[in-house]
N, C-alpha and C positions, 0 to 999 in steps of 0.2 A: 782542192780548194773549192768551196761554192761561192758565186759571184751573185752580184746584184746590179742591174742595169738602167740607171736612171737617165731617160730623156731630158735633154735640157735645152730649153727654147727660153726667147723673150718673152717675159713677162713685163711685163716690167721695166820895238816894240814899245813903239814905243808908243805914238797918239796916234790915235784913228780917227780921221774927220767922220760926223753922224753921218754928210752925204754919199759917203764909201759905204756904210755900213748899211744906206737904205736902198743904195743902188745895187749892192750883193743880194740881197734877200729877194727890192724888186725886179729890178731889170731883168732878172731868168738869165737863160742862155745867149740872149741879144747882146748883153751887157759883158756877158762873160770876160773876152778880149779885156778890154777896158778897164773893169776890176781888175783883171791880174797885172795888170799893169802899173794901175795907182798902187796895189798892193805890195807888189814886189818894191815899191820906192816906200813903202809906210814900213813894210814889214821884212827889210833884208834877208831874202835864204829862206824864205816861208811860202809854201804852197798850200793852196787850196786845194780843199778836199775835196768838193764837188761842185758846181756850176747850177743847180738847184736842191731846192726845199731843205731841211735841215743840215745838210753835210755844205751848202753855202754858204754856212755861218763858221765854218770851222777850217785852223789853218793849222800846219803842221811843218816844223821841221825836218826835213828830208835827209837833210848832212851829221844831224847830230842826235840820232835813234840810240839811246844806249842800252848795253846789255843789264839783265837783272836777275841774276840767278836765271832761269829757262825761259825768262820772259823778255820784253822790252819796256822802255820808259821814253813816250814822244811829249817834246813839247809843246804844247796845244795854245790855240788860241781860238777866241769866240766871241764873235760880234756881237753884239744888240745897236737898240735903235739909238740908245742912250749913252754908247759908248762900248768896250770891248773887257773880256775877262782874258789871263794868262793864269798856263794852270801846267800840270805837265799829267800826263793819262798813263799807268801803267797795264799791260796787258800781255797775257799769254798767247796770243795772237792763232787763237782757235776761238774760241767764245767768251770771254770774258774781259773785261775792262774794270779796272777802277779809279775813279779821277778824283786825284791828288788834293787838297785845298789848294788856293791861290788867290790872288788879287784881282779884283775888280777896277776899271778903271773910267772915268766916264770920257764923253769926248772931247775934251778939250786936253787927254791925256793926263790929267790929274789922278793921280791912287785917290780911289770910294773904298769900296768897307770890301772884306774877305769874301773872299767865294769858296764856297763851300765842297767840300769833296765826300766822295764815298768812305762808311767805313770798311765797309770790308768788297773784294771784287763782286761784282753784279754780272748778269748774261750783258750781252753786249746787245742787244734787241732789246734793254728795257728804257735804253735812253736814245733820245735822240741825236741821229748822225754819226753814233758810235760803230756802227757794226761798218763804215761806211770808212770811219777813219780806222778801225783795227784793219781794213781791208788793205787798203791805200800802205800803210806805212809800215804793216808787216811784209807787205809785197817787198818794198825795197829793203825792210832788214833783211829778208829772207835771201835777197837776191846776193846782197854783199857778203852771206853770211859762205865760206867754203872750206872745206879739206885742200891741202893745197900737198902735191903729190900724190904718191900712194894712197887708195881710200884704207882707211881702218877702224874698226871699229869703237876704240877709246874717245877719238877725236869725234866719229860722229854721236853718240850717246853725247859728250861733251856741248857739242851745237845744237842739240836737241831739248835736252831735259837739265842740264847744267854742272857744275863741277863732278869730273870724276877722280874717281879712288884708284891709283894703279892696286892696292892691296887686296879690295872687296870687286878690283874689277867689275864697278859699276859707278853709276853718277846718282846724287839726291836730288830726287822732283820734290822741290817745296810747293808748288805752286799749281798744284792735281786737281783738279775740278771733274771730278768721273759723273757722266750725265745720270739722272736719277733713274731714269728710264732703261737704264742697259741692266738687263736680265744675266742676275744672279748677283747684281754690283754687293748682294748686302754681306753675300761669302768672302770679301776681298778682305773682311775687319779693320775696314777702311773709312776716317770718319775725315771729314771736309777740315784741314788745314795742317792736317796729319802727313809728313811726307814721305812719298812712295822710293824705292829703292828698285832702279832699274839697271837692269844688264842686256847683253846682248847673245841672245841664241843661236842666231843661224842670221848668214849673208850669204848672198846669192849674183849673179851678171846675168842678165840678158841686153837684150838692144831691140831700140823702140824708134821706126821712124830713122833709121839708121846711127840712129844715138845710143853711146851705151849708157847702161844704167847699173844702179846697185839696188839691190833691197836689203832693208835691214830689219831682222824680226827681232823686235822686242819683251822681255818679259819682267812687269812690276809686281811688286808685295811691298804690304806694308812694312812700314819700318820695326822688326820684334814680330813681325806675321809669320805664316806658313803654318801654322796648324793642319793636321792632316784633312779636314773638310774646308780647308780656305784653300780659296781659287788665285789664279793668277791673273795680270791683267797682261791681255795680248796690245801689239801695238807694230803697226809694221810704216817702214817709210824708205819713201824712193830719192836715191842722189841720180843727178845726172853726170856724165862725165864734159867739162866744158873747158877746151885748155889744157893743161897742169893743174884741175882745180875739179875738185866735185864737189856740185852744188845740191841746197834739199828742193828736189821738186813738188813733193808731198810730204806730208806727215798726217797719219790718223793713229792716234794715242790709245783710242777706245773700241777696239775691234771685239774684242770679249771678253769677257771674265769667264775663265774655264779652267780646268784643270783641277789638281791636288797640291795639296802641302804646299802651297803657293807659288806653283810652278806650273806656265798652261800645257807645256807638254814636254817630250823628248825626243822627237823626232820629227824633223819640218823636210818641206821638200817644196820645189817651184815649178812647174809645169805648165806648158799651154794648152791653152783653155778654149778656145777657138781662135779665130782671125782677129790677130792684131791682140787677145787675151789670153792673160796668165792666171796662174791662182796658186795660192798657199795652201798645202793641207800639213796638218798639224796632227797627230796622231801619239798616241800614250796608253798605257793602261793601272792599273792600281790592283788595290785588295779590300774589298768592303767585307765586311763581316765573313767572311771565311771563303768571301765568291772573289776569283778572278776576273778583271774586269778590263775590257779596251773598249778604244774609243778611234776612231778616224775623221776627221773632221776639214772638210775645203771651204776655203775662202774665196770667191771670184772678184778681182780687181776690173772694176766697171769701167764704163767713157769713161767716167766722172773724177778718176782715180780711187776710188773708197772700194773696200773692202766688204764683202757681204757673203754671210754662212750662207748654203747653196744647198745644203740637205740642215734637217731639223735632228741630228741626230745626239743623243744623251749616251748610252753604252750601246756600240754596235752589238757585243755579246758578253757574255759570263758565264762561268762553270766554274763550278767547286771541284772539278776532280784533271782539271790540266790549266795552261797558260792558253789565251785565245790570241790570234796571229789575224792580226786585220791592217788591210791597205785599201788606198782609193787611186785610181787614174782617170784621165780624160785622155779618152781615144776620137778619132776622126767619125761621125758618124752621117747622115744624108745632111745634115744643117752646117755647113764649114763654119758657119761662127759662131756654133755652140757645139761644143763635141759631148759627147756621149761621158755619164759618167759613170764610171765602174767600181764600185766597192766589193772586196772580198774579203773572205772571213774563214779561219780556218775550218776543220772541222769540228763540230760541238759534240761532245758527250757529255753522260750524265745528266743531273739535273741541272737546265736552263735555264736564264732569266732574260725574256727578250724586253728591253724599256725602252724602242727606238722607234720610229717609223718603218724601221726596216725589218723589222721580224715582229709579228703580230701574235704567234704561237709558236714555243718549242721545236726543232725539228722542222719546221715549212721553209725549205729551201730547194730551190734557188725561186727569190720572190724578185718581180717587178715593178718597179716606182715612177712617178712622174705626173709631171714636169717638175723641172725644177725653175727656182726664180731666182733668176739673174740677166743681168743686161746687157 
């Protein structure tokens, strides 16, 4: 076997008096108390979203968060100086929002004219106090939301991205928003309102802070996709164990678009990554024009929970004239909270095709890389 040894360090509702409504916006944080106070009597089982600048205009249901296909449906409400609007906000509670029409009212509680809603979801940074109530109110669907026994897979796909199929043993994402920015998105033949078909690949325990935890790796295609150059969409998320109940701690839906035939790989695995860090590597390989092809590929799960590729790698190796045999590990190296990462690769003969960071020319092995970035 030739290895490759990559250093990895840090890089890296009904009337609202106008006086309520101009005491929320003016009074700031002074006032705060005292709003929520008159509110909670105006506004029975409605919480304020923030305590200033736009997210103090806006008030939310906290008991009556509904499910919506993979997303939720809160019902919102929103001050002015002239009186207040009710509206209900639907959102997939990652980035996007879109708010429903509703009523307008002025202050003396009387219905004024319609208030207008989005046609279709928007980022939730393009309006204001949104990103601030998706925050707030997907916190508490999230929190309510559990597996209750045994974790298993069907259920959590189910809590996650929305009804599943015991038959296709997967759930339909209606409600997929894949950032524009994620490199390779246009391989997925994935077009915006089109919905994705997700299953579940590999689940995993460890324990975190003396908690256990699950991971669950996910893999989407389009609905009628997988053509042999369409990629798959990777997505991995963490439950905790809390009780008789696992709950979702994380979810990141858009970790990659990689792979073939719309699957990002076939063989996952979880390993630590330094102190207190794990990491996914994902690893496959294929057949392009008559070349054997793999691929090994790690994920490092940051502070931050988010997932992030940790080598830049496209085909570890290829040969026309055998199968190529590649893995990656993270061993203990002088940095305890970043360990060393190791890629190996069988041996190559024949004619070679290196297209990776990791092999520069034919035959040049055993080569050295680094750093890598992750946190």
């Amino acid at each position: 076997m030739n290895f490759f040894v990559l250093r990895a360090r840090t890089l890296v509702v009904h009337g609202l008096a106008i006086a309520v409504a101009t005491c929320v916006v003016a009074c700031g944080k002074d006032g705060a108390a005292g709003t929520s106070q008159v509110t909670d009597k105006k506004f029975p089982g409605y919480q304020q979203v923030g305590s200033s600048g736009d997210a103090a205009q806006l008030w939310f249901n906290p008991t009556d968060i509904a499910r919506s296909g993979s997303g939720y449906v809160v019902h919102t409400l929103k001050t002015f100086p002239d009186g207040y609007a009710r509206f209900d906000v639907s959102t997939n509670c990652r980035e996007t929002t879109k708010r429903l029409a509703g009523t307008q009212y002025r202050s003396d509680g009387t219905a004024g004219t319609d208030y207008p809603g989005n046609d279709a979801p928007v980022s939730a940074k393009s309006e204001p106090g949104m990103v601030e109530l998706m925050s707030t109110s997907c916190g508490i669907a999230m929190a309510a939301r559990a597996i209750q026994g045994e974790f298993n897979v069907p259920a959590a796909l189910e809590l996650l991205y929305g009804p599943y199929d015991a038959q296709s043993k997967a759930s339909t994402w209606d409600d997929a928003s894949v950032p524009s920015d994620l490199p390779w998105r246009d391989n997925l033949q994935w077009s915006p309102g089109k919905p994705l078909i997700v299953t579940g690949v590999a689940s995993f325990g460890f324990s975190e802070g003396s908690q256990q935890k699950k991971v669950l790796v996910t893999n989407a295609v389009s609905d009628g996709g997988g053509c042999h150059a369409c990629t798959g969409l990777l997505g991995v998320a963490i439950f905790r164990h809390e009780g008789d109940a696992w709950k979702i701690d994380s979810s990141q839906p858009y970790v990659a678009s990689m792979g073939a035939m719309g699957s990002v790989g076939a063989n996952f695995s979880w390993a630590p990554a330094g102190d207190d860090k794990y990491a996914l590597i994902v690893t496959d390989g294929d057949m392009h024009q008559g070349y054997q092809t793999a691929y090994t590929t790690p994920f490092v799960r940051g502070k931050d929970g988010k997932f992030a590729q940790v080598v830049d790698d496209a085909d570890t190796g290829a040969t026309d004239t055998e199968a190529v045999d590649v893995e990656t590990s993270f061993v203990k190296g002088k940095d305890p909270a970043h360990y060393d990462v190791i890629m190996r690769s069988g041996k190559l003969r024949g004619a070679v095709r290196c297209r990776s960071m990791l092999c520069e020319s034919p035959g040049r092995f055993p080569r050295i890389f680094g750093p890598a970035n992750y946190a």
